[in-house]
One Martini backbone bead per residue (centre of mass of N, CA, C, O) as a GRO file, in nm:
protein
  305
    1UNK     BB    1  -0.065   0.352   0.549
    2UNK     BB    2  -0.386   0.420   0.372
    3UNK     BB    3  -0.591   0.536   0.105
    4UNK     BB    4  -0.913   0.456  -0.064
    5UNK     BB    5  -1.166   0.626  -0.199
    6UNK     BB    6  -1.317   0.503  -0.414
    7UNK     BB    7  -1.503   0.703  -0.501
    8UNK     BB    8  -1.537   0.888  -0.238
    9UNK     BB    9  -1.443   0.661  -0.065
   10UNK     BB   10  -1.339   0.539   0.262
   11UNK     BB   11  -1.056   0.315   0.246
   12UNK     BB   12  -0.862   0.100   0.391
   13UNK     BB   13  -0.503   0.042   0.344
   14UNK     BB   14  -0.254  -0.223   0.398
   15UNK     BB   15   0.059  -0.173   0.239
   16UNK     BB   16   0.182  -0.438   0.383
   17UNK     BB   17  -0.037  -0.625   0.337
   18UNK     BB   18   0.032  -0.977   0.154
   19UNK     BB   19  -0.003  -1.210  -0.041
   20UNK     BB   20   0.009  -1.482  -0.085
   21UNK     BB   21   0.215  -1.683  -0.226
   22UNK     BB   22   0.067  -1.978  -0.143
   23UNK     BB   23  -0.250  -1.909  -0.203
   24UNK     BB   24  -0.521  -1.724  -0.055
   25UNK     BB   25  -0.749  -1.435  -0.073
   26UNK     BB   26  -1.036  -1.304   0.155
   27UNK     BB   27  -1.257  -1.056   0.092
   28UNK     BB   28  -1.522  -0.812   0.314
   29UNK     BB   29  -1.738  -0.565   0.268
   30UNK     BB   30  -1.919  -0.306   0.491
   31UNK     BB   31  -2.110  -0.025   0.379
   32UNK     BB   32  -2.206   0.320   0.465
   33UNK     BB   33  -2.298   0.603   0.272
   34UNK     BB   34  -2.235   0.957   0.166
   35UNK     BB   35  -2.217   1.138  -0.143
   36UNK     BB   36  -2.057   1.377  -0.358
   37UNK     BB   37  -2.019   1.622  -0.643
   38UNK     BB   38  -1.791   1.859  -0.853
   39UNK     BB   39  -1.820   2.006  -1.138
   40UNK     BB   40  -1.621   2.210  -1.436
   41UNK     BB   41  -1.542   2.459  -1.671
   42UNK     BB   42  -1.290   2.647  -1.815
   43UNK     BB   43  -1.256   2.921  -2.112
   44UNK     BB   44  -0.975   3.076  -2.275
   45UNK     BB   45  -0.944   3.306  -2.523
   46UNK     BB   46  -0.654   3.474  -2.624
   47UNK     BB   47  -0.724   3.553  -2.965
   48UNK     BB   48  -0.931   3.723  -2.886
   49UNK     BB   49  -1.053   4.042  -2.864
   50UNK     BB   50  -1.274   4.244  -2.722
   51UNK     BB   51  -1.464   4.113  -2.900
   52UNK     BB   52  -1.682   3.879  -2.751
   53UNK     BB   53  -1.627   3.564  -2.622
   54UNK     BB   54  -1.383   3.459  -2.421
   55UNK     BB   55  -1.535   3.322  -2.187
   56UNK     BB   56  -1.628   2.981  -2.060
   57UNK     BB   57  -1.853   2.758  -1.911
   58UNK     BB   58  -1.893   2.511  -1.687
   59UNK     BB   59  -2.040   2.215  -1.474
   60UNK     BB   60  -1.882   2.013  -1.697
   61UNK     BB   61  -1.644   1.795  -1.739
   62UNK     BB   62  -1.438   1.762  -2.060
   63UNK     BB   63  -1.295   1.499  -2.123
   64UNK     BB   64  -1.141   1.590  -2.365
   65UNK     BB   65  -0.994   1.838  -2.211
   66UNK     BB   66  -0.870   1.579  -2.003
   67UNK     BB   67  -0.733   1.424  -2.244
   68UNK     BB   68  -0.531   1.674  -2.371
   69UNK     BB   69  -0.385   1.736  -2.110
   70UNK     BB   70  -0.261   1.450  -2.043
   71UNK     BB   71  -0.097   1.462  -2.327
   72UNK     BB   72   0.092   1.695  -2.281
   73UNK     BB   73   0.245   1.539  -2.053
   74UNK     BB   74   0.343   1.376  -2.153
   75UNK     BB   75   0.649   1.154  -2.250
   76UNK     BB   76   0.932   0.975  -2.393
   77UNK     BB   77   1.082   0.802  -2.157
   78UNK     BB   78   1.366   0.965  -2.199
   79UNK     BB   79   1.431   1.166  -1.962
   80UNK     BB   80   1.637   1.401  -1.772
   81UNK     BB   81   1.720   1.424  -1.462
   82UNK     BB   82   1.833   1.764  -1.303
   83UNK     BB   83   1.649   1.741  -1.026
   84UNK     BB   84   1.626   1.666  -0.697
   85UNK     BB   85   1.419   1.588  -0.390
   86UNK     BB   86   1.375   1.546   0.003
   87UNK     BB   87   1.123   1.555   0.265
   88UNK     BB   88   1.095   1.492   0.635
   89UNK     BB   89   0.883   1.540   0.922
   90UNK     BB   90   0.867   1.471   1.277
   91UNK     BB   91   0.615   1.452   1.560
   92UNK     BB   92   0.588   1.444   1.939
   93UNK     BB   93   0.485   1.466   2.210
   94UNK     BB   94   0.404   1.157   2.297
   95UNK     BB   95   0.592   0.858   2.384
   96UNK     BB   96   0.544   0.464   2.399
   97UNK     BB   97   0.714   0.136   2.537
   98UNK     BB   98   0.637  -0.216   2.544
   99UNK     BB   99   0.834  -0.534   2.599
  100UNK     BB  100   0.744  -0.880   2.605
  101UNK     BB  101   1.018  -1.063   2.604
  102UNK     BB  102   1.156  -1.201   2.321
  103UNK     BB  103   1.209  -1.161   1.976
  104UNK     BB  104   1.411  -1.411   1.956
  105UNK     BB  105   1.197  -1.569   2.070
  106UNK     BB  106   0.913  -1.760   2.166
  107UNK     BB  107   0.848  -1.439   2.321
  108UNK     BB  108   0.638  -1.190   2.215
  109UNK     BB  109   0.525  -0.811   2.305
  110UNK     BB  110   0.438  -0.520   2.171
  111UNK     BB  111   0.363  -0.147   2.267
  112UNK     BB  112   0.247   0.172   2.079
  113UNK     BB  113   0.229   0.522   2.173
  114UNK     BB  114   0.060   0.821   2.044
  115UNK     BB  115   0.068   1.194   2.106
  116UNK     BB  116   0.047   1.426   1.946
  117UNK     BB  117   0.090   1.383   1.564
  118UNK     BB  118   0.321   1.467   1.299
  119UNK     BB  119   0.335   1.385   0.940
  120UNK     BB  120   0.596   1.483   0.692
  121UNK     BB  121   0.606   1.455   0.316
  122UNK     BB  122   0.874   1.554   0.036
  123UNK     BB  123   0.861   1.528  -0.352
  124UNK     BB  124   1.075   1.638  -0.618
  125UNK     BB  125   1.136   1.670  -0.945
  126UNK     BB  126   1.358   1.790  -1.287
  127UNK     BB  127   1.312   1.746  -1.648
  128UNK     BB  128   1.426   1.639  -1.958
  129UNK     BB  129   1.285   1.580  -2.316
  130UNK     BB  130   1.477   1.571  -2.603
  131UNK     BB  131   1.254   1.437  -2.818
  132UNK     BB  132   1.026   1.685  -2.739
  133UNK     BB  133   1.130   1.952  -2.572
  134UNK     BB  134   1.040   1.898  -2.239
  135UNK     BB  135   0.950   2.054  -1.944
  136UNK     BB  136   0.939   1.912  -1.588
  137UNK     BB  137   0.750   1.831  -1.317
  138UNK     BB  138   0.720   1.695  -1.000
  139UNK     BB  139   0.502   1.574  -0.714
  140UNK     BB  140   0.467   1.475  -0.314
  141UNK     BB  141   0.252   1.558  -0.019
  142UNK     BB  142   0.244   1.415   0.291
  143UNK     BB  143  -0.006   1.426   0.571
  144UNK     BB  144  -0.007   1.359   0.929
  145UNK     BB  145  -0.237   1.357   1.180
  146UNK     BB  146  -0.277   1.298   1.548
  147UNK     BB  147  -0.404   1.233   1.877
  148UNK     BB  148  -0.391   0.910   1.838
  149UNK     BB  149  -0.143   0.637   1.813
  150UNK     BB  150  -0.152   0.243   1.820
  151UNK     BB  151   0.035  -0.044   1.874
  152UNK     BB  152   0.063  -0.413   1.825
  153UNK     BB  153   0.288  -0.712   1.892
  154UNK     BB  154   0.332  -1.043   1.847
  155UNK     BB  155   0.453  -1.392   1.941
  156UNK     BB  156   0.437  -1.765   1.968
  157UNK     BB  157   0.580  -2.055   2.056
  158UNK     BB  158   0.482  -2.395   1.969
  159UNK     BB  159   0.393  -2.728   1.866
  160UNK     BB  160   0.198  -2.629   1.619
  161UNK     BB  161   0.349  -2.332   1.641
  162UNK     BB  162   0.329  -1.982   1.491
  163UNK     BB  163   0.216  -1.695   1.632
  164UNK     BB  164   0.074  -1.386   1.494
  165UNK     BB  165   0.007  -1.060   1.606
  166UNK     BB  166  -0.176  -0.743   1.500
  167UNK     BB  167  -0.239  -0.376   1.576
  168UNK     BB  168  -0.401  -0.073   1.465
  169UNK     BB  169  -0.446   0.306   1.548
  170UNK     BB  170  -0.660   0.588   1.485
  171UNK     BB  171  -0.684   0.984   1.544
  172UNK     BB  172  -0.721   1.146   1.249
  173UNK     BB  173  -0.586   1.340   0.973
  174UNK     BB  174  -0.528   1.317   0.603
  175UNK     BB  175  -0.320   1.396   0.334
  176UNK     BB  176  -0.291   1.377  -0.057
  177UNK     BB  177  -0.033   1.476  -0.260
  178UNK     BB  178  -0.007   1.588  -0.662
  179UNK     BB  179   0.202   1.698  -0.909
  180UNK     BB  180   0.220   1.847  -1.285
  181UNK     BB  181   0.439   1.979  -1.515
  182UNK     BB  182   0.454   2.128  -1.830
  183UNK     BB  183   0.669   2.230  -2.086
  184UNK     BB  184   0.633   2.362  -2.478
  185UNK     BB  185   0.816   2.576  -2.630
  186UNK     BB  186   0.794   2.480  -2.958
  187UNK     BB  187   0.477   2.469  -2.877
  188UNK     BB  188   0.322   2.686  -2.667
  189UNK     BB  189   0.298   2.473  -2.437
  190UNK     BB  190   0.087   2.393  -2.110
  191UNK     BB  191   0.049   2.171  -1.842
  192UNK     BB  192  -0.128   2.100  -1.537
  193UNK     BB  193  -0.175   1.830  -1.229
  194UNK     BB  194  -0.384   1.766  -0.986
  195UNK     BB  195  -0.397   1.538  -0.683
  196UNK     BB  196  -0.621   1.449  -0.415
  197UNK     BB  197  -0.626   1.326  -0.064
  198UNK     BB  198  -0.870   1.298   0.213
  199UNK     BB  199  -0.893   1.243   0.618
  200UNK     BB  200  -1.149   1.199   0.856
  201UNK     BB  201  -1.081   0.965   1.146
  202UNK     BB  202  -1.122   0.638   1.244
  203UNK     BB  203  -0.951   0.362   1.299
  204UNK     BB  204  -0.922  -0.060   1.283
  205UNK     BB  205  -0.644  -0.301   1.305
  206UNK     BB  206  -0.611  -0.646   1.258
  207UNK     BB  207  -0.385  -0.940   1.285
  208UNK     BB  208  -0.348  -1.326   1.218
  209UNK     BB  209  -0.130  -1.604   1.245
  210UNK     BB  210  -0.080  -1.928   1.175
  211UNK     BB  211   0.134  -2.238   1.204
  212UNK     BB  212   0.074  -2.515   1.032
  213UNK     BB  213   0.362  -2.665   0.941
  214UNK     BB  214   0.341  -2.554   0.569
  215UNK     BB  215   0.072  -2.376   0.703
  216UNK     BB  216  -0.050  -2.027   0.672
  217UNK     BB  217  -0.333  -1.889   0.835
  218UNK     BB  218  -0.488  -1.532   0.805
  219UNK     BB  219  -0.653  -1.282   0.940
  220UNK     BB  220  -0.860  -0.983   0.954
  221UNK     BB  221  -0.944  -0.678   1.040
  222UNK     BB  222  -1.172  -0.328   1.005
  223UNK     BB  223  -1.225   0.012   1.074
  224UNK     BB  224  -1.429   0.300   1.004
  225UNK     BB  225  -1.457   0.662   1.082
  226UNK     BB  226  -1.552   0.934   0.825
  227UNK     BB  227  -1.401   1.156   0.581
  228UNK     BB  228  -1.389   1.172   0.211
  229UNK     BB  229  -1.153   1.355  -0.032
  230UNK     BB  230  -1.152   1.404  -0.346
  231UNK     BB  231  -0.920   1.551  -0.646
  232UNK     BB  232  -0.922   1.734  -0.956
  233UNK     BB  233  -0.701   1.946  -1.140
  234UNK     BB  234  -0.667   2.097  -1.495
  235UNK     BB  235  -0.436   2.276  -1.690
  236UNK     BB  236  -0.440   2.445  -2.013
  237UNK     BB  237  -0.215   2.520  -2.315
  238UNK     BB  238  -0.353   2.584  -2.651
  239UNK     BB  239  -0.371   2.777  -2.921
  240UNK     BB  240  -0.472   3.028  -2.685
  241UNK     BB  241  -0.616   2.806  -2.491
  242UNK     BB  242  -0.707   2.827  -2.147
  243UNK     BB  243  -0.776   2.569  -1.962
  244UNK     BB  244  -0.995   2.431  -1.660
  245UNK     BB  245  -1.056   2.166  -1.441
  246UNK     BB  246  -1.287   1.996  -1.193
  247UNK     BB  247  -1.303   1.707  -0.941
  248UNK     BB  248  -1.509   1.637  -0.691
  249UNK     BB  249  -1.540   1.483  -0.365
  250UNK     BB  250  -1.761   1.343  -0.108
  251UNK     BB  251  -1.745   1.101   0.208
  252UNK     BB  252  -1.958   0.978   0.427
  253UNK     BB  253  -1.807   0.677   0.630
  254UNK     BB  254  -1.909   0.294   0.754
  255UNK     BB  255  -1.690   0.036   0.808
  256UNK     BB  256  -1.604  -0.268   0.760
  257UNK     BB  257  -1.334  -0.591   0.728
  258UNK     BB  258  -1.284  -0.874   0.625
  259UNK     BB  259  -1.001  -1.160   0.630
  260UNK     BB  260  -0.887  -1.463   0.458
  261UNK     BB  261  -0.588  -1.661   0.460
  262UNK     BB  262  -0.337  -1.875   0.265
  263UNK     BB  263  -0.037  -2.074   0.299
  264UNK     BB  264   0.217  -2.271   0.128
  265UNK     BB  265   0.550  -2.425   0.179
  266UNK     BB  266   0.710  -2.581  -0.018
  267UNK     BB  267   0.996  -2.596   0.098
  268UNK     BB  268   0.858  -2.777   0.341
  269UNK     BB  269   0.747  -3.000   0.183
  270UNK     BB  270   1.026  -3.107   0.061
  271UNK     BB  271   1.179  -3.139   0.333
  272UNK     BB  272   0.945  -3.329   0.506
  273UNK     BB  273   1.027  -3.541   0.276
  274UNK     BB  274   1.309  -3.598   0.313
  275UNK     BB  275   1.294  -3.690   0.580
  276UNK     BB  276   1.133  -3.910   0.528
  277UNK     BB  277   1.333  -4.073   0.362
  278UNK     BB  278   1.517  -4.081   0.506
  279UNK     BB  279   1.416  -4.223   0.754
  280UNK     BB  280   1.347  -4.491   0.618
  281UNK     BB  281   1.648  -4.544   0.529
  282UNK     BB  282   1.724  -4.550   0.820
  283UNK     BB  283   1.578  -4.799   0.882
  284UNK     BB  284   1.663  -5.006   0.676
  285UNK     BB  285   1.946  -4.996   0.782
  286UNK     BB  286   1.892  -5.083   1.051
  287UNK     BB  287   1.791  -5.379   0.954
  288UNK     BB  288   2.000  -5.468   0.777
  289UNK     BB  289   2.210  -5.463   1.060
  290UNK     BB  290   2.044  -5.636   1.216
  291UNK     BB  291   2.106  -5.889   1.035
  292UNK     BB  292   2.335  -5.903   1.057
  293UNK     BB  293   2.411  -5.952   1.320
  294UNK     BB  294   2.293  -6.194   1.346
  295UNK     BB  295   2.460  -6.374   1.160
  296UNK     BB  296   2.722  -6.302   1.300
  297UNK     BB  297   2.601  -6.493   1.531
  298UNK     BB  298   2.565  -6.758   1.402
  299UNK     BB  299   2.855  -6.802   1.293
  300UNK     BB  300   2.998  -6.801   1.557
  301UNK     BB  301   2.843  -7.021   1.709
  302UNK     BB  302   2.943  -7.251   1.487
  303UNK     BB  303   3.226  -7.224   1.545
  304UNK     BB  304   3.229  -7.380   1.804
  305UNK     BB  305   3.160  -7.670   1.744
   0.00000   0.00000   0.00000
């Protein structure tokens, strides 16, 4: 499960659902929010003496200057990684679960839930551009808390198909941070870029899907009520001055969305066609044969006369 803000709206998106091979996805979302945001920016000029204007400021962050910041940071896409790793920790204070069925079975559903969870993942290298002679580093730390957590899931094979269902819900707050730094040795310059989502509230998803022949149709549903912000804010150095801006927003919002697709397997329209063809093979062989063994008994028939 993500989060996207989509301009300081909160909207939850689930990255597991696929949209249909051979299909198509029709999403509808309907929403209640209010927004806010503010925006900044600091310039120091390291150049200037004691004298005149050293610091300016701004309530508004300057296009320009978070676009020559983004600037900095590229780099030749030929960097060669000199180190990295990652961690993560998971905490549960209690949880269960019930399985009812085979999951390898016609039928089956699986129950699961969890109190006061926190859900902990970082991750982050440092890389060297020869090409630039630009030395990097980036990450980004994953956090999520909740106070109750749980999820359904199971399928069930009939006559028309399997059907299978899935839902899952928390009460609790997450946040995404990323971050990246530059530095650039041989012409004095270095500059870094922080990135952040954060949530905080209740959210409700389910999903079910029918086949119905070489035919899948698939519906979900889901809903959410809470507060979202998102930040970003860019630092750099060059030429003597060190520039500095942000921009926050933040979103209490409430809405649902529905959506509903189908997918075709191609590969089973072909299984379908190919035993039909071959069915029909075999009737006409069946009466080929019958036809023969009737000649055959009349042929019998006759030599006795």
């Amino acid at each position: 499960m993500s989060i996207e803000t989509n301009r300081y709206r909160p909207v939850f998106r689930n990255t597991t659902t696929k949209p249909p091979e051979h299909g198509k996805l029709v999403r509808r979302e309907v929403q209640a929010h209010k927004e806010g945001r503010a925006q900044g920016e600091a310039t120091l000029d390291l150049n200037r003496g004691v004298q005149g204007n050293r610091v300016s400021t701004s309530n508004q962050a300057n296009p320009n200057t978070t676009a020559d910041i983004h600037k900095q940071l590229e780099t030749s896409r030929f960097e060669q990684t000199v180190a990295q790793g990652e961690w993560n920790k998971n905490w549960t204070a209690a949880s269960g679960s019930h399985t009812s069925g085979d999951v390898n079975g016609n039928f089956h559903n699986t129950v699961e839930g969890q109190v006061l969870t926190a859900d902990v993942a970082a991750q982050g290298n440092v890389s060297i551009d020869p090409l630039h002679g630009k030395i990097g580093a980036q990450g980004s730390v994953d956090v999520q808390a909740d106070l109750v957590r749980g999820s359904v899931e199971g399928h069930a094979d009939s006559a028309l198909g399997r059907s299978e269902w899935g839902a899952e819900g928390n009460i609790g707050a997450e946040a995404t941070a990323t971050g990246q730094v530059v530095l650039d040795p041989l012409h004095g310059q270095a500059a870094a870029s922080v990135h952040g989502e954060a949530f905080a509230g209740a959210r409700a998803s389910a999903e079910v899907s029918q086949e119905i022949g070489p035919a899948t149709v698939t519906a979900g549903a889901e809903a959410f009520a809470g507060i979202g912000v998102e930040f970003e804010a860019n630092v750099g150095l060059k030429d003597g001055k060190l520039s500095a801006n942000f921009d926050v927003g933040a979103a209490l919002g409430i809405g649902a969305s529905l959506e509903f697709g189908f997918s075709v397997d191609v590969g089973k329209i072909g299984d379908a066609a190919k035993s039909a063809v071959e069915g029909v093979g075999n009737a006409v062989q069946n009466v080929g044969e019958g036809i023969k063994n009737v000649g055959e008994g009349i042929k019998n028939v006759l030599s006795h006369w």
